[in-house]
N, C-alpha and C positions, 0 to 999 in steps of 0.2 A: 572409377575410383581406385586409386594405387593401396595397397595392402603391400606388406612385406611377408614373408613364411622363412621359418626355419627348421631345418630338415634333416635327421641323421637316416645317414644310409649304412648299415652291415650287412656284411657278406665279404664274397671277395670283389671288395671293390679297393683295394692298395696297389700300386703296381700294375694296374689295369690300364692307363691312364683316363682315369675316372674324372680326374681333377678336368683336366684339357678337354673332355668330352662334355662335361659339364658345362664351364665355361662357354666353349663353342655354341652348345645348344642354348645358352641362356641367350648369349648374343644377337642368334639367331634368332630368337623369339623377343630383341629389344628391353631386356630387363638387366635392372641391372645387381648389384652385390656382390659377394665372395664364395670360396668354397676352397677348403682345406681337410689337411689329413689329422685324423685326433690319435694320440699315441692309444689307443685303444683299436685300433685297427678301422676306427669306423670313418666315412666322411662324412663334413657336418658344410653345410650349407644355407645361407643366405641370402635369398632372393626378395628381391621388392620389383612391383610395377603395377600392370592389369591383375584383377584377379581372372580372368579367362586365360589369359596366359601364365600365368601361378600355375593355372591347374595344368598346364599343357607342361610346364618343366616339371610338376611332380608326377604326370602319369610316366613321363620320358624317365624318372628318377627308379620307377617300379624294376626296371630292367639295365638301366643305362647302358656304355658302348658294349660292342659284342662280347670281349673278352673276360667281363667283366660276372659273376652272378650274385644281384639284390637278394640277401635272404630277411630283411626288414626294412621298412621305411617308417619316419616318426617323422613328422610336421602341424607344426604347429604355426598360428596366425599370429605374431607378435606385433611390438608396434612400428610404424611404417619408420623408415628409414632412406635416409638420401645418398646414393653412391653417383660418382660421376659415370662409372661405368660397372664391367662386371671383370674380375679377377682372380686369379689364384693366389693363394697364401702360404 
């Protein structure tokens, strides 16, 4: 069953590129939605698909690419939504 989740990530995830690593990983896990930068320094995120694979892009979200350090993650189940693919914003 497809579920959607939405997710803020804080830390130093700007400049990181958080966004493209994100992106990349959603892909690679076939889901699809967006992910953008919020002038509060946080990234906010969008994902819909499996929920087994939800869970696999938010455990990836715990830490995300190397450069990067997750000091909070917030996700929540909203309601499902249809994207053609996954994107940056």
């Amino acid at each position: 069953m497809n579920k959607s989740i939405n997710c803020f990530v804080s830390g130093r995830v700007q400049g990181v590129c958080f966004r493209m690593a994100t992106c990349q990983q959603a892909k690679l896990l076939g889901l699809s939605g967006w992910v953008r930068n919020l002038d509060d320094g946080r990234v906010e995120v969008l994902a819909c698909g499996e929920a087994p694979l939800l869970d696999e892009l938010r455990k990836w979200l715990t830490h995300g690419p190397s450069m990067a350090k997750v000091l909070n993650l917030e996700c929540a189940t909203v309601e499902y939504q249809e994207y053609p693919d996954f994107s940056i914003r």
